[in-house]
C-alpha positions in Angstrom: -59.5 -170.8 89.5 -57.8 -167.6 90.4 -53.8 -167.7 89.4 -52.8 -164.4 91.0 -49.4 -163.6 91.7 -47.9 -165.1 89.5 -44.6 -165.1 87.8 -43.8 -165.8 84.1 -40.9 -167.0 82.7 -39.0 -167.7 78.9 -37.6 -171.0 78.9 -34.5 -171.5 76.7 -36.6 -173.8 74.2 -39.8 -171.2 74.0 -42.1 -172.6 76.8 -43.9 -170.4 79.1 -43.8 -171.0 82.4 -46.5 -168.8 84.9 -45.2 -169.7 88.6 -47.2 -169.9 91.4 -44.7 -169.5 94.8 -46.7 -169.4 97.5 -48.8 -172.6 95.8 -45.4 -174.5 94.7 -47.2 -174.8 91.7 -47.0 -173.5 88.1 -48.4 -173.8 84.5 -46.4 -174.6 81.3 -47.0 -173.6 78.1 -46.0 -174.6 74.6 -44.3 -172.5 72.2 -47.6 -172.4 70.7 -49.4 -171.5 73.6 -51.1 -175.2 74.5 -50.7 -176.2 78.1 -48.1 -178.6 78.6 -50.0 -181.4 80.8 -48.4 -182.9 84.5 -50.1 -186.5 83.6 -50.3 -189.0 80.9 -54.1 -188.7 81.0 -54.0 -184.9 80.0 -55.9 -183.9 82.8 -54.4 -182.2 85.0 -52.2 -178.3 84.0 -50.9 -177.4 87.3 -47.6 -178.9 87.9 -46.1 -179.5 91.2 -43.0 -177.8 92.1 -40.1 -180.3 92.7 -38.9 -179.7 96.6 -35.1 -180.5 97.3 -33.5 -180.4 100.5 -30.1 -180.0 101.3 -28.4 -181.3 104.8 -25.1 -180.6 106.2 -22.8 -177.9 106.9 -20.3 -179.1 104.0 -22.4 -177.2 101.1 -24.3 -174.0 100.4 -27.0 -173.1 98.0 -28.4 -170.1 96.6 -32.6 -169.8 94.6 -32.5 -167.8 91.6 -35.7 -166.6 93.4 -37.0 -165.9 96.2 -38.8 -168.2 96.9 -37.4 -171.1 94.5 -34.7 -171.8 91.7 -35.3 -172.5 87.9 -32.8 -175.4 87.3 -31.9 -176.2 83.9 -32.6 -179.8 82.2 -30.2 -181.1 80.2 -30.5 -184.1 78.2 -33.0 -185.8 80.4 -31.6 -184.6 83.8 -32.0 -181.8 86.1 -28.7 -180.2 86.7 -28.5 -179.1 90.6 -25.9 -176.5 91.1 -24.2 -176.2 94.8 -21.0 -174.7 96.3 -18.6 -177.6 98.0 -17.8 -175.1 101.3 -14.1 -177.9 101.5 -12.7 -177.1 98.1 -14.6 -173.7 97.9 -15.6 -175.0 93.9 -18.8 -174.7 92.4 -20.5 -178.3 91.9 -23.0 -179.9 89.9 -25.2 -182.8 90.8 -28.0 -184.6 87.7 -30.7 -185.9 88.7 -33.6 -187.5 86.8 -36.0 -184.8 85.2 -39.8 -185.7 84.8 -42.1 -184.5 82.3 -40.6 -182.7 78.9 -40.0 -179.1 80.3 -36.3 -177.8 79.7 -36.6 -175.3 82.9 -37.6 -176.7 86.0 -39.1 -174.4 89.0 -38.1 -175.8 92.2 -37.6 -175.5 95.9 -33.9 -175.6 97.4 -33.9 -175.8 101.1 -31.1 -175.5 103.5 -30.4 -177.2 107.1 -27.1 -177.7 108.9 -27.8 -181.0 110.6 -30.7 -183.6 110.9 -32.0 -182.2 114.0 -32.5 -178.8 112.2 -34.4 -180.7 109.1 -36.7 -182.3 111.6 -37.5 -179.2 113.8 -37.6 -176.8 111.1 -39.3 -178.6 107.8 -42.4 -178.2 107.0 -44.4 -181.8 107.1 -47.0 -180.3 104.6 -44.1 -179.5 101.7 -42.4 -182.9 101.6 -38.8 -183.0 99.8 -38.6 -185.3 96.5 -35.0 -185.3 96.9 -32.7 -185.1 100.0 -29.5 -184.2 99.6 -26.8 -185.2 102.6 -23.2 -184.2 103.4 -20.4 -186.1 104.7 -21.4 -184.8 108.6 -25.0 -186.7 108.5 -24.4 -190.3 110.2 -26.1 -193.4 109.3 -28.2 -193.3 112.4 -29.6 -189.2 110.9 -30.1 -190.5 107.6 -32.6 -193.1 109.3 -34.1 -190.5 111.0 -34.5 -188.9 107.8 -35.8 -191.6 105.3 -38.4 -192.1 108.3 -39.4 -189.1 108.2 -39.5 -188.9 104.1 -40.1 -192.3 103.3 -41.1 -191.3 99.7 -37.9 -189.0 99.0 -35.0 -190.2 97.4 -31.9 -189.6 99.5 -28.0 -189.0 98.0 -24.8 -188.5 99.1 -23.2 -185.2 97.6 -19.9 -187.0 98.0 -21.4 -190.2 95.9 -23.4 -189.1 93.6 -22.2 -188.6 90.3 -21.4 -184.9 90.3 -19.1 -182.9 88.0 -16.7 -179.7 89.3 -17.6 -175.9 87.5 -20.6 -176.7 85.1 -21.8 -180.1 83.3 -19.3 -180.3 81.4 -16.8 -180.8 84.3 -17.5 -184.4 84.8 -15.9 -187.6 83.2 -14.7 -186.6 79.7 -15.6 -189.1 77.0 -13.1 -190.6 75.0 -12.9 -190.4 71.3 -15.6 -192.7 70.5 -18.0 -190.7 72.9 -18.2 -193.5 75.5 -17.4 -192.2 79.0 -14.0 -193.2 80.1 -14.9 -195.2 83.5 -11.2 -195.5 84.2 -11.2 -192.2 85.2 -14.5 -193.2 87.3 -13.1 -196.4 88.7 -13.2 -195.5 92.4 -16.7 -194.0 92.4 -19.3 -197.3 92.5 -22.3 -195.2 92.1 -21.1 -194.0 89.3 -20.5 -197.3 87.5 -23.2 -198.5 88.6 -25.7 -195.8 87.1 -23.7 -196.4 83.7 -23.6 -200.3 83.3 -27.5 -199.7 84.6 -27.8 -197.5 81.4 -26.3 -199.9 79.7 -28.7 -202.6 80.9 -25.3 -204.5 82.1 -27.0 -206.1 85.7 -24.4 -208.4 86.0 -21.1 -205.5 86.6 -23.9 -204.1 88.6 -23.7 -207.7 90.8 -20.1 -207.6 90.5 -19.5 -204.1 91.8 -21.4 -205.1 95.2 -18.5 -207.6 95.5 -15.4 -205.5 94.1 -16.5 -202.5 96.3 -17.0 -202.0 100.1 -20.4 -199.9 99.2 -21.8 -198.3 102.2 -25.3 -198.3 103.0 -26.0 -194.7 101.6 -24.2 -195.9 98.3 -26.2 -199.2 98.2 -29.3 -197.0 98.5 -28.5 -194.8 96.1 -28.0 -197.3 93.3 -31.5 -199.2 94.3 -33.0 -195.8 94.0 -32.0 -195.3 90.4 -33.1 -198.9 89.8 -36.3 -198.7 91.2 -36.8 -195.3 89.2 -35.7 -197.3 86.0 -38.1 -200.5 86.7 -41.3 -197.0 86.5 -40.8 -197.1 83.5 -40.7 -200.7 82.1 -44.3 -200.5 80.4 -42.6 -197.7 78.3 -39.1 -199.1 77.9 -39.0 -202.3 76.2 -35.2 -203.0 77.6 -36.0 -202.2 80.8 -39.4 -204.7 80.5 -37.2 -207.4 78.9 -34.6 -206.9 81.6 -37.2 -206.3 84.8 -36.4 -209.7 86.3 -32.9 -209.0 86.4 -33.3 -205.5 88.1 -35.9 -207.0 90.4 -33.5 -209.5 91.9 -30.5 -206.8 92.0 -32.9 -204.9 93.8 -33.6 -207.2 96.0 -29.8 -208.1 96.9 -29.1 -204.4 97.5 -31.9 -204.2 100.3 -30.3 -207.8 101.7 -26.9 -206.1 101.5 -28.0 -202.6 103.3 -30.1 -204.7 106.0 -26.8 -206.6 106.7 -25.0 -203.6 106.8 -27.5 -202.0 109.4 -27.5 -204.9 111.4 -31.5 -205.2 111.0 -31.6 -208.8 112.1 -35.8 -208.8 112.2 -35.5 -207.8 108.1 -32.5 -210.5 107.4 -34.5 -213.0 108.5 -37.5 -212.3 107.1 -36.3 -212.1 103.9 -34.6 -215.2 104.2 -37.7 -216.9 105.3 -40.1 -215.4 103.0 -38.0 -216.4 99.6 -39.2 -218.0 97.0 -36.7 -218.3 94.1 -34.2 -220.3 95.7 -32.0 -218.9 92.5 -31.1 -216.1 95.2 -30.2 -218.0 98.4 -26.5 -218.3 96.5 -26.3 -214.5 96.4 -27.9 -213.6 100.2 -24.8 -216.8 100.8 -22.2 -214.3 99.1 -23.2 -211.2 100.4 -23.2 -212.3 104.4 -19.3 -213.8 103.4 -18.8 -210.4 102.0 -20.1 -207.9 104.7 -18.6 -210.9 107.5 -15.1 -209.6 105.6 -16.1 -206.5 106.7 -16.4 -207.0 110.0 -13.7 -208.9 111.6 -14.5 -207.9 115.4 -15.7 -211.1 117.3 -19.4 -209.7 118.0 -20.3 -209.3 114.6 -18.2 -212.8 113.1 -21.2 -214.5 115.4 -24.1 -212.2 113.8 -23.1 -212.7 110.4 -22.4 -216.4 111.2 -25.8 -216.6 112.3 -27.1 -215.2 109.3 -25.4 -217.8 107.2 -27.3 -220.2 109.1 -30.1 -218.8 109.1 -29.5 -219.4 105.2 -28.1 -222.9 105.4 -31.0 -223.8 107.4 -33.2 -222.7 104.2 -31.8 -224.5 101.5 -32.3 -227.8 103.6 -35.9 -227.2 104.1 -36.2 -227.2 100.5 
């Protein structure tokens, strides 16, 4: 195997890393010298670089390369610099690092709208990560999570982010816990700490004290469904995977409600089995009906609450 063209790099902890930019791939090395491995198995030394894409006209980025950025990993989570083009500040998204490198080659990618991402992307280099700006509507970001099913898609304006470096973000109080009363109008944000916290019920409880939109709703079931990966390692998350299953299941309810997708309400009306949940699909219909007071959508949501009435009877 030929690994020309390369380029090295020191990471802060001693690791080499040997890039490979026109392969999006590169090999990681120990402070000892022993290849750090991409799988459990130990099989595998090339390592895939991560592919972001940014989309919107409301952000800029810049590579440290070339061809791709080396973004730092701080206690378990990438840290994705951007510039915020409204408030001209320098911003800092964290995102969930794999593996147990402290430097992370990756590919940042730029398009102004939707339409740009779909004519210009290249279908062979899909994004892990796509990262949208307050101009990309609902209907664009279904364009976009057809066209990436697998990626994980975030707000810039949701996701927890902090202003001039990671340190900018909520300050902890003096007992180190994170002050969420500073937090208190950002849901994601809650959400992703009661998660950590294994606290699924304030997770339920935030769907009903917030009017989440469907990008927010997706972004928390994302981080959920990352978490529940790793319940044959984490004995928390395996004690707690019920629980996470059914508050992932109530966010898709919540976001096919939102979207109007009448084919998926009913289908996951019909096709449930633990009747423990009709109560919450019940709660969720009054919730989104709230909502959405005009007269066309009273009589959608209305049908969906029959829709559920009708399956408790059959029981």
């Amino acid at each position: 195997m030929e690994y020309n063209d390369y380029i090295e790099e020191k990471t802060p902890k001693g690791m080499t890393l040997k890039i490979l930019p026109k392969k999006s791939q590169f090999l990681a090395f120990d402070r000892k010298g022993k290849s750090v491995y991409s799988d459990e198995q130990n099989t595998k030394v090339l390592h895939r670089m991560l592919v972001i894409y940014f989309v919107g006209e409301d952000f800029a980025i810049r590579n440290t390369h070339q061809e791709f950025s080396l973004l730092k990993i701080v206690k378990g989570q990438i840290v994705l610099p951007y510039v915020d083009l409204g408030s001209r500040s320098r911003k800092y998204l964290f995102l969930d690092a794999p593996g147990l490198l402290d430097l992370l080659p990756t590919k940042l990618k730029m398009f102004n709208s939707a339409a740009a991402l779909v004519r210009e992307s290249d279908l062979a280099e899909k994004p892990d990560t796509v990262v949208i700006g307050n101009a990309v509507s609902d209907n664009d970001i279904i364009v976009i999570r057809n066209r990436f099913s697998a990626a994980e898609i975030i707000s810039a304006h949701t996701a927890p982010a902090a202003e001039g470096g990671p340190s900018g973000g909520a300050k902890p109080d003096a007992g180190g816990e994170v002050n969420l009363n500073m937090m208190s109008n950002n849901p994601v944000f809650l959400a992703r700490v009661h998660l950590r916290e294994m606290n699924v019920m304030k997770v339920n409880q935030i769907m009903l004290d917030f009017d989440l939109t469907a990008i927010e709703a997706e972004y928390i079931l994302s981080f959920i469904r990352s978490m529940v990966k790793d319940a044959d390692k984490n004995q928390d998350i395996a004690k707690n995977r019920a629980k996470l299953d059914s508050l992932a299941d109530s966010l898709k309810f919540y976001m096919h409600l939102l979207n109007k997708e009448t084919d998926e309400v009913q289908r996951m009306i019909e096709s449930l089995t633990d009747m423990s949940l009709l109560a919450s699909y019940s709660t969720l219909i009054t919730k989104v009906k709230i909502m959405s007071p005009d007269r066309d959508n009273q009589l959608l949501y209305t049908d969906y609450e029959n829709l559920v009435y009708e399956k408790k009877i059959s029981k």
